[in-house]
TIKOL-939462 format. One record per residue: x, y, z of N, C-alpha, C, CB in turn; residue number from 1. Coordinates in steps of 0.05 Angstrom, whole numbers, plus 5000, padded with zeros to 4 digits. Glycine has a CB too. Layout:
N
PT   nxx   nyy   nzz  caxx  cayy  cazz   cxx   cyy   czz  cbxx  cbyy  cbzz    n
PT     X     Y     Z     X     Y     Z     X     Y     Z     X     Y     Z  NUM
...
end
This chain:
91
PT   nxx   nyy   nzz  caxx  cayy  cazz   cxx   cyy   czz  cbxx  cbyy  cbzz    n
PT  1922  9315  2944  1905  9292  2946  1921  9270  2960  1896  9282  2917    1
PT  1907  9258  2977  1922  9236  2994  1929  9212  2983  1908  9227  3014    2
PT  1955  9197  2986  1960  9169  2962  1936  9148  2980  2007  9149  2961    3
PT  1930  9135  2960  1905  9119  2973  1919  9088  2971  1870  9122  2954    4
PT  1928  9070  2995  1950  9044  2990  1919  9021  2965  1963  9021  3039    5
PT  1927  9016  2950  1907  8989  2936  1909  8974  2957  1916  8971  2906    6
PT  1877  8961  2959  1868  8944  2984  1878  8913  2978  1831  8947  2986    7
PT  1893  8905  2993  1909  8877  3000  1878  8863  2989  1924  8869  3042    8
PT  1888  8833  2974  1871  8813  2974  1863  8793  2991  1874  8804  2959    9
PT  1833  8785  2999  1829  8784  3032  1828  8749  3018  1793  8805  3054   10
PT  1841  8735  3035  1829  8698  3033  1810  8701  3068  1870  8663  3034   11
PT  1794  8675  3054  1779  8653  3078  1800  8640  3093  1760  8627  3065   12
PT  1785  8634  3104  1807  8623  3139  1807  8597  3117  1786  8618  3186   13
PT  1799  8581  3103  1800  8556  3093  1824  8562  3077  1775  8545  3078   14
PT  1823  8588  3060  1841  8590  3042  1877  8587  3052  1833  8616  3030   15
PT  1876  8603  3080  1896  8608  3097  1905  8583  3104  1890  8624  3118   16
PT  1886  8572  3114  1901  8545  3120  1912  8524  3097  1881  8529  3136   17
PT  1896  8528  3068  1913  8520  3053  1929  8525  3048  1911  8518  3041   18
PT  1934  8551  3056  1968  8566  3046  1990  8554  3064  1971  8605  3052   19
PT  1970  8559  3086  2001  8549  3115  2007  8517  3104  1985  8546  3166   20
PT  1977  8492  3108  1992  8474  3095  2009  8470  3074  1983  8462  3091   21
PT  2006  8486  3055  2027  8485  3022  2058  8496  3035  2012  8518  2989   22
PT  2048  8517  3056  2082  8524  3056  2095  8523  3074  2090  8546  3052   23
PT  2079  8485  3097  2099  8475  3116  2119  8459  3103  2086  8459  3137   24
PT  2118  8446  3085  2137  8429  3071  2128  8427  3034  2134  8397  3088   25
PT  2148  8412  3014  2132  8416  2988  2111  8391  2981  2154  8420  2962   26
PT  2095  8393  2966  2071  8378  2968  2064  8367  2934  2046  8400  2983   27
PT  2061  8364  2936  2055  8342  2908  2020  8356  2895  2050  8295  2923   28
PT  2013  8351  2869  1984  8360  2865  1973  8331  2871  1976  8373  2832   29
PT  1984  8312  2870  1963  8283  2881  1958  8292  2904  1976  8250  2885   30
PT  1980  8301  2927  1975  8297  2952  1954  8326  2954  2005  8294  2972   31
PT  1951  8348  2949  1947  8368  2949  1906  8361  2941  1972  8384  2928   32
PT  1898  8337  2918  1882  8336  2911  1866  8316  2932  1886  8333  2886   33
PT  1878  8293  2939  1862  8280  2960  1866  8292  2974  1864  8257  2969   34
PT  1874  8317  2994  1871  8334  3021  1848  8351  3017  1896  8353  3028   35
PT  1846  8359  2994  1833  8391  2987  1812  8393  2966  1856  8412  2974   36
PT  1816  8376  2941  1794  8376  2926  1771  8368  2931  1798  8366  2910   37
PT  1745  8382  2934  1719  8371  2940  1713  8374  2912  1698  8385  2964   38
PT  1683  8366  2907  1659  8363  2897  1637  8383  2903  1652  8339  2903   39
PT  1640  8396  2933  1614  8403  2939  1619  8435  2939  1603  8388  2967   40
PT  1599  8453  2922  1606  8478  2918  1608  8495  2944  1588  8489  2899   41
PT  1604  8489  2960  1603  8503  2986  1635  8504  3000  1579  8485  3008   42
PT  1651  8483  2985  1678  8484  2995  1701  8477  2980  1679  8469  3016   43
PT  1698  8504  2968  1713  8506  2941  1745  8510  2944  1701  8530  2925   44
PT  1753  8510  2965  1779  8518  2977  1796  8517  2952  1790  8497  3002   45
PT  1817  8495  2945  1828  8491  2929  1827  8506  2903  1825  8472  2931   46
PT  1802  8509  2889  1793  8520  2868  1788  8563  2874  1762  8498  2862   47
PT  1783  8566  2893  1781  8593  2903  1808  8599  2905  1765  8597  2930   48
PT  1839  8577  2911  1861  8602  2916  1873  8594  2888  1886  8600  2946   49
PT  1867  8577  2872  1873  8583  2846  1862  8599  2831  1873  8566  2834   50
PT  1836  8613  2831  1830  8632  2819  1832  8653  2823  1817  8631  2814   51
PT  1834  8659  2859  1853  8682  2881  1874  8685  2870  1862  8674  2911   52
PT  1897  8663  2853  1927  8670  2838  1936  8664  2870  1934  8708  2819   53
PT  1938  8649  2880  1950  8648  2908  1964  8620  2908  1926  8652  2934   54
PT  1957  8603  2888  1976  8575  2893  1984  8575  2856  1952  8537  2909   55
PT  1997  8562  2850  2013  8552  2827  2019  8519  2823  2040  8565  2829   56
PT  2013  8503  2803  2024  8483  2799  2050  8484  2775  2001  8467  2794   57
PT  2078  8469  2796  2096  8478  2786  2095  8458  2754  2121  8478  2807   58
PT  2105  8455  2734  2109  8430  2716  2135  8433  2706  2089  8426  2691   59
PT  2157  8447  2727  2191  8447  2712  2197  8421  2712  2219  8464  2730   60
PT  2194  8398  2728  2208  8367  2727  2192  8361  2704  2203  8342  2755   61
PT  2204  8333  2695  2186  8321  2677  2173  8298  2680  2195  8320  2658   62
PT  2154  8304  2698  2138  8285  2711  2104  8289  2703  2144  8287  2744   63
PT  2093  8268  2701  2061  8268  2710  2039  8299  2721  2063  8247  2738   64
PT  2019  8306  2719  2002  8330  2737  2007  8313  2761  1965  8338  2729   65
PT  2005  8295  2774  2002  8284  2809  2030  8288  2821  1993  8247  2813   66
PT  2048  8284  2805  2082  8290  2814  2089  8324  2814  2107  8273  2788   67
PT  2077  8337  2795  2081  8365  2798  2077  8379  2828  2063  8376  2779   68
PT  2090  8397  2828  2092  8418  2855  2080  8425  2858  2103  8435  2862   69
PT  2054  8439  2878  2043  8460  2893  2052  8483  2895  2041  8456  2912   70
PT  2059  8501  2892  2072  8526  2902  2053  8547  2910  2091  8538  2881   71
PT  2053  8564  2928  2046  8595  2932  2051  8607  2918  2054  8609  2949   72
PT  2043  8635  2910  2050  8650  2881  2062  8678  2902  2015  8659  2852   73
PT  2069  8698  2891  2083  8719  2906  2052  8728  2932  2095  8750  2878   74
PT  2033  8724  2911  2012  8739  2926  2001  8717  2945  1988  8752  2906   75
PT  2010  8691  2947  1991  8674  2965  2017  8686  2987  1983  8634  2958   76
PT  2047  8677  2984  2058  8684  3001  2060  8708  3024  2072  8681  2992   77
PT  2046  8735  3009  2045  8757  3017  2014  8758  3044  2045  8776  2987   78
PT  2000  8740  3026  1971  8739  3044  1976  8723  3069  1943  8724  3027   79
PT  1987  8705  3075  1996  8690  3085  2014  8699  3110  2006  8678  3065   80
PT  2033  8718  3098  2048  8732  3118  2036  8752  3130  2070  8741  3109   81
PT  2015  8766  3117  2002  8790  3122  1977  8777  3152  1985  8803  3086   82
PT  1975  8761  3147  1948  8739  3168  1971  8727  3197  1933  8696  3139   83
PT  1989  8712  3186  2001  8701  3203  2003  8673  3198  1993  8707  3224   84
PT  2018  8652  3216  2015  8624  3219  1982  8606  3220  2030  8621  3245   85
PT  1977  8591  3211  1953  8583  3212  1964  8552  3222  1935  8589  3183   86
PT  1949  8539  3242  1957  8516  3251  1951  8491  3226  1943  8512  3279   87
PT  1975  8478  3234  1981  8450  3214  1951  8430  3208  2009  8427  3233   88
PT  1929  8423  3236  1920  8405  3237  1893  8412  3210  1915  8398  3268   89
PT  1884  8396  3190  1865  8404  3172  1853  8370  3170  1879  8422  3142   90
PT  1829  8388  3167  1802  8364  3176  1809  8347  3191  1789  8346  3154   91
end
């Protein structure tokens, strides 16, 4: 019987570009929430790669949720690399 590889997890081009922005420099959840958080269910970006397991909010400092870190999780990083570079400019 042939090994069959488990199928990679696919993101939206929205998602991708959230990834490339999170992992040009580190980013704050304030800054992360006025870029990315909508209201409108049609553009759920933010909320789709947290439930994808593709971003992480870090809370090791002991600071505030708006001072906490952004991070990629193994699997945002992997999707990310697997796609390629996604350009910096968003909305």
């Amino acid at each position: 019987m042939p090994h069959v590889q488990p199928e990679a997890p696919s993101a939206s081009a929205a998602i991708l570009e959230l990834l490339s922005w999170i992992s040009a420099r580190p980013r704050t959840y304030g800054e992360t929430m006025e870029v990315w958080r909508t209201s409108c269910p049609r553009s759920s970006t933010w909320e789709d790669a947290t439930v994808g397991g593709f971003v992480e909010v870090s809370s090791e400092r002991d600071v505030g949720m708006r001072e906490s870190i952004v991070r990629l999780t193994r699997a945002g990083r992997a999707i990310l690399a697997a796609d390629g570079p996604v350009s910096e400019g968003h909305r």
